[in-house]
C-alpha positions as CSV (number, residue, x, y, z in Angstrom):
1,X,4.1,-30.4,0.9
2,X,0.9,-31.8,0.1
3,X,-1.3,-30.2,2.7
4,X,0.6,-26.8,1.9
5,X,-0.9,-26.5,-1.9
6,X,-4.3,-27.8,-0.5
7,X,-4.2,-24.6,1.6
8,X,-2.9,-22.4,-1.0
9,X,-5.7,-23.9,-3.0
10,X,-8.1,-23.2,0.1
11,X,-6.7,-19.6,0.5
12,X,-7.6,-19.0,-3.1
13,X,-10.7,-20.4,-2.8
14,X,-11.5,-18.4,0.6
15,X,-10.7,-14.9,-1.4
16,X,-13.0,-16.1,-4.1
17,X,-15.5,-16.7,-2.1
18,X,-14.9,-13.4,0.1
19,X,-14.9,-11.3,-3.2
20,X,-18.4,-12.7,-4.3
21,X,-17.1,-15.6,-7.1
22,X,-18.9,-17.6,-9.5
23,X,-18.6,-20.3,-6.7
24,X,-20.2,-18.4,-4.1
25,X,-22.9,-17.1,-6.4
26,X,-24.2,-20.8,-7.5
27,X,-23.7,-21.9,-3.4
28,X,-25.9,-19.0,-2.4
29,X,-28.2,-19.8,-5.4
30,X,-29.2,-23.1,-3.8
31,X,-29.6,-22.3,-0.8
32,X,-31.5,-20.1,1.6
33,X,-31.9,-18.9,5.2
34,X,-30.0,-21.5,7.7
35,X,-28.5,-23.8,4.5
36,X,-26.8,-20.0,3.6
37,X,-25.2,-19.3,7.0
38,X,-24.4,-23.1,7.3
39,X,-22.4,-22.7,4.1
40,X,-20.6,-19.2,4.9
41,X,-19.9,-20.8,8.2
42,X,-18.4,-23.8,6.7
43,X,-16.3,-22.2,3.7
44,X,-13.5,-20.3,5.0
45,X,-10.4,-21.2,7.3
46,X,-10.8,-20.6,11.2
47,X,-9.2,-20.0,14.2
48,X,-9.6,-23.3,15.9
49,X,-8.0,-25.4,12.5
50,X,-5.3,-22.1,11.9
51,X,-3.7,-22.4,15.5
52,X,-2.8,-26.0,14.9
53,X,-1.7,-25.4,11.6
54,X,2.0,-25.4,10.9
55,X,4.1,-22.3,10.0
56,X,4.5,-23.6,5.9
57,X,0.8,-24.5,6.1
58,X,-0.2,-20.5,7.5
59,X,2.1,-18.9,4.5
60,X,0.6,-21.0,2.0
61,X,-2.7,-20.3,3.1
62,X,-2.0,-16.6,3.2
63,X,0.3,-17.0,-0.2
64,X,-3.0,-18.8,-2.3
65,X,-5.1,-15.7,-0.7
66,X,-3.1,-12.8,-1.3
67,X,-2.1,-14.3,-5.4
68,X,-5.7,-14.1,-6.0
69,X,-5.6,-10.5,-4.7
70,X,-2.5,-9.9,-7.1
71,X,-3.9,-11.3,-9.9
72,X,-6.9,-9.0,-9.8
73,X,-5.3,-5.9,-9.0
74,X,-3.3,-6.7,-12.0
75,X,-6.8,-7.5,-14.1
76,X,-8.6,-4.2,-13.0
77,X,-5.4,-1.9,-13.9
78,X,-5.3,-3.5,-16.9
79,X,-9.0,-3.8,-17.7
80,X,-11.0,-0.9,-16.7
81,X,-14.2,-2.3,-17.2
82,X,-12.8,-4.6,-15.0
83,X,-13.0,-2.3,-12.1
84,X,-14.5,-3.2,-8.9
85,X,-14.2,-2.3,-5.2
86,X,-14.6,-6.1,-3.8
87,X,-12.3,-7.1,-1.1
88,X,-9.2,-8.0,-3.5
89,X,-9.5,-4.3,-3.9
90,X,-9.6,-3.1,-0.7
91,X,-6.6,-5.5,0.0
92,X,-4.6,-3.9,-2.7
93,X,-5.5,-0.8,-1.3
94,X,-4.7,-1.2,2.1
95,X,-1.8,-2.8,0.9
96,X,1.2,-1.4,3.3
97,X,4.5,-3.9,2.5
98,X,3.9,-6.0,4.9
99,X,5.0,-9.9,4.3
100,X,3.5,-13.1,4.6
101,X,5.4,-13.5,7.4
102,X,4.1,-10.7,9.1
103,X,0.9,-11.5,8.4
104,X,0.9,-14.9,9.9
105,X,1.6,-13.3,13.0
106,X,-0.6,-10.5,12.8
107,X,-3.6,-13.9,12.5
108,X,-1.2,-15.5,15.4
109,X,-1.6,-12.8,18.0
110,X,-5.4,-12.2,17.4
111,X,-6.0,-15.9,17.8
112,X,-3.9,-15.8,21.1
113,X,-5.0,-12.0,22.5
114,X,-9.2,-13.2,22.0
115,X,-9.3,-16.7,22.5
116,X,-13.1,-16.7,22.3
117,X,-13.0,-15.3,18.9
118,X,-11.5,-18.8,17.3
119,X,-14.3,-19.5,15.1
120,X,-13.7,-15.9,13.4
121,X,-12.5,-16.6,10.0
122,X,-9.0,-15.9,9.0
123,X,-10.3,-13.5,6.1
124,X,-12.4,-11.7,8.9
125,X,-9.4,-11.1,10.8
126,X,-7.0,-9.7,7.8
127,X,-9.7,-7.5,7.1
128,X,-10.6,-6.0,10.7
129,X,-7.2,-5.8,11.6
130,X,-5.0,-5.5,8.1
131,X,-7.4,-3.9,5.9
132,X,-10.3,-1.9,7.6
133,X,-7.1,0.7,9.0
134,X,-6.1,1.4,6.0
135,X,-8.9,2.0,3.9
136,X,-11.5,5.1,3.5
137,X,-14.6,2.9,2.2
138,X,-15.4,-1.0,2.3
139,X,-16.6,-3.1,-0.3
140,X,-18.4,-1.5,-3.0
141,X,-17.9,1.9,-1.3
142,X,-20.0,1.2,1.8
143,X,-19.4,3.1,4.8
144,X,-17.1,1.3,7.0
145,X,-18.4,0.0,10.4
């Protein structure tokens, strides 16, 4: 139980970090050209560490990632000024029903269709596979790639 709140914890933290927190603004602060890509390197959940993780530890790590999403989806309808497009918004938006169970195998099946792309975060692949299909902009409105 244990090591499923310290990945709901991590999830959290990864989605913080992905949406441009406090956190990652005083981490990229401090540091600069390789210290900066060690530290993006090192910050969120992988493939390698996700495929030996167990089933309760995946849907924590997804349920930590996706409350942060709620909870500032919740913030920016109730708070205009509020209003951003980071990625909890693009998650909202792309938002199609599925459930945390799905989504662990939707990470699954990447992991074991392109076995070379283990060290791809976990965020990167919710958002190439998850979110980028169902959205008309990325972040902040940018064209998507």
């Amino acid at each position: 139980m244990r090591a499923s709140i310290r990945l709901a914890v991590l999830g959290i933290c990864a989605i913080v970090l992905a949406g441009g927190g406090a956190t990652q603004v005083a981490a990229d602060a401090a540091a600069t050209g390789e210290e900066k890509a060690e530290l993006d390197e090192a910050k969120l959940l992988r493939g390698e560490l996700w495929k030996r993780l167990g089933k309760d530890d995946k849907l924590a790590y997804l349920w930590g990632m996706f409350t942060v999403v709620e909870v500032e989806r919740q913030l920016m309808a109730a708070e205009p000024s509020l209003q951003v497009m980071n990625f909890s918004a693009k998650a909202a938006e792309a938002e199609q029903g599925k459930t945390f169970d799905e989504l662990m195998q939707v990470v699954d099946a990447f992991y074991r269709d392109n076995p070379d792309k283990e060290g791809q975060s976990v965020v990167r692949v919710l958002w190439d596979v998850t979110i980028v299909p169902n959205i008309s902009s990325g972040i902040a409105g940018e064209p998507l790639e």
